[in-house]
Residue, then its C-alpha position, 0 to 999 in steps of 0.5 A: x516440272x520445277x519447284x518455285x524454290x528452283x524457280x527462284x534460284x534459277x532466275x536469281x543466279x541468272x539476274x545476280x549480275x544483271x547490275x554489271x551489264x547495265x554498268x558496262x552499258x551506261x557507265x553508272x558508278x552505283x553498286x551492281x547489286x543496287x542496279x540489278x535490284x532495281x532493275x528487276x522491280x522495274x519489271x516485276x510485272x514480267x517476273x511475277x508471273x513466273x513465279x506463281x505470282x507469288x508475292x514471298x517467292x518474288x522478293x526471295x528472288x529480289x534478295x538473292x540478286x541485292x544480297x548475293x555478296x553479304x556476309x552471312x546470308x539466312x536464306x539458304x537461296x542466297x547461299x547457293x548462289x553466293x556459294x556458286x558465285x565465288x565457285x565460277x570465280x575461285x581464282x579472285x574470290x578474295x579480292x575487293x568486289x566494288x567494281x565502280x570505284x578507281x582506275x583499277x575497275x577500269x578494263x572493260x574489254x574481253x581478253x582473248x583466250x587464245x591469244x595466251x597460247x604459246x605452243x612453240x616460243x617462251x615470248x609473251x604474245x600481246x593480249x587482244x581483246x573483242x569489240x563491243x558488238x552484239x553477236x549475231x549471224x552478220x556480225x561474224x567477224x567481232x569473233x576475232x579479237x581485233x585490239x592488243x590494248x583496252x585503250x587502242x578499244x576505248x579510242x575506236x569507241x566500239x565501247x558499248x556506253x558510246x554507242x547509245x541505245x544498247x540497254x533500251x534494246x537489251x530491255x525490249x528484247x528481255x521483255x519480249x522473252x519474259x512476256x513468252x511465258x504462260x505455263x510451267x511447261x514453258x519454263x524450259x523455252x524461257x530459260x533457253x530464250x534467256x540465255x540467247x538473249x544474254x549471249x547476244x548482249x553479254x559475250x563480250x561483256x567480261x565478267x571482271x573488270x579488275x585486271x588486263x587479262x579479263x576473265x569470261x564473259x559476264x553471259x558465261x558467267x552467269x550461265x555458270x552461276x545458275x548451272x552451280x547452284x541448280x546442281x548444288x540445290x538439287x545435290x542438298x536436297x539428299x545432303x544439306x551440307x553437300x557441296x559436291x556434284x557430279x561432272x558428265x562427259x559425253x562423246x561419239x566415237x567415231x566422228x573423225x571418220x565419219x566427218x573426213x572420209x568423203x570421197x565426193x568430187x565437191x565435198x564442202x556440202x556433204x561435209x557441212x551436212x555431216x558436220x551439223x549433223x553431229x551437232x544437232x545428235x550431241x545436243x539430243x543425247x545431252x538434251x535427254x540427260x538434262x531432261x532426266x535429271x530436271x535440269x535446264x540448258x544452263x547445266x549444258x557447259x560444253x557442245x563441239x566436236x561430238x562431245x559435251x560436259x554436263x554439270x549435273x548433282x550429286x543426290x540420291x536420285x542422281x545414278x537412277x536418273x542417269x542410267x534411265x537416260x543412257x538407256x533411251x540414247x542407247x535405245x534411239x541408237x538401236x532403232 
């Protein structure tokens, strides 16, 4: 069960950025904040229920997403947030945050990771950036990074503000996720549904636009944000000037034998099987932590190959919490 000051955060850190998607959508030269604001009013009808309909607990929510870039913050919401913001963006904290004015703010496209990679040559390879495409199962294919220049993107018109209708479509589907929730025990589900939506939105969206090599994806972004400052939160309810947390490493040995060694004439089934199985047992384990320590699907950072990171906080509950946890993976494991 959560606090509605969790509540609160939580959906506060996940909306902080909300203004930066409908920027990249509608290409609207208005401060993000103002955008993300007015956003959530316009669907109050949607937030408040969530939040007990409490009318103090909703504008505490509204505040943290037009006030996460003030100077000196009083509620101490907007500065876990604002403290987690600038966490996930360490690397260009100081630098000026009004993205809507000159040509600096202009690179809207995703910079591939991999495609900074140099294992074996000192030459620099040419950053390719992602398409503005919603990730779905047909659309596989926008995974590979297909432009070695913002402007080869911008002349293909795979930009979202040329292909109308992605922030209508965006808000209709947001709000069939929010028009889900009816209890407290739906809160989890609600997040979980949050977070598929703005992956399917926002994973090619980059978070920082004021620079070629982009950063990560404004969904990565502000999944981060609210794993930060849930843990932050949780951390400070045993230290009020606490800014440490805890980071949770889990890995199945193992895995390389299990998924390789198939002997089988036709391999490629048992091996997906194997394979998806690994994966829906690593997000059980990771699943049964997160749990034990209330936290939700955003403090999950990291899911592949049997292994997963979990941010988690640093309180006084934190080893008890965690020890409970191991003992009931260890338990299904024996059984």
């Amino acid at each position: 069960m959560y606090s509605l000051e969790e509540k609160i955060l939580l959906l506060g850190a996940l909306f902080h950025d909300i203004g930066k998607f409908q920027q990249r959508c509608l290409n609207q030269k208005v401060p993000h904040e103002e955008l993300g604001a007015l956003f959530v009013s316009n669907n109050s009808d949607l937030f408040m229920p969530i939040l007990d309909n409490n009318k103090i607990a909703y504008e505490r929510f509204c505040k943290i997403i037009g006030s996460h870039h003030s100077k000196n913050p009083s509620d101490e919401l907007i500065r876990i947030t604002k403290l987690a913001d600038h966490s996930s963006a360490s690397e260009r904290v100081e630098k000026v945050e009004n993205e809507e004015i000159g040509a600096i703010w202009k690179h809207h496209f995703l910079s591939s990771a991999f495609s900074k990679i140099n294992l074996r040559s000192d030459e620099e390879t040419p950053t390719r950036y992602y398409r503005h495409e919603l990730l779905t199962e047909k659309n596989y294919y926008v995974l590979i990074p297909s432009f070695e220049t913002t402007e080869d993107a911008l002349v293909s018109n795979v930009h979202y503000k040329n292909q109308g209708g992605i922030f209508e479509s965006f808000i209709s589907q947001l709000r069939t996720v929010l028009e889900f929730y009816e209890t407290e025990d739906d809160f989890d589900t609600l997040i979980n549904l949050i977070l598929i939506v703005f992956e399917k939105y926002m994973w090619c969206i980059p978070d920082f636009t004021g620079s070629p090599d982009t950063d990560i994806s404004l969904y990565n972004h502000s999944k981060d944000v609210a794993a930060i400052s849930h843990a932050l939160y949780k951390s400070r309810q045993s230290n009020k000037e606490s800014s440490e947390l805890n980071l949770i490493i889990g890995d199945m040995p193992g895995i390389q034998k299990y998924i390789f060694d198939i002997t089988n004439k036709k391999p490629a089934k048992i091996l997906r099987g194997r394979s998806i199985y690994v994966q829906l047992l690593t997000r059980y384990f990771s699943s049964i932590i997160l749990k034990s320590l209330g936290l939700t699907e955003t403090n999950l950072i990291m899911l592949a190959g049997g292994k997963f990171y979990l941010l988690a906080p640093k309180d006084d509950s934190f080893q008890e919490n965690y020890e409970n946890a191991v003992q009931k993976i260890e338990h299904y494991l024996i059984e």
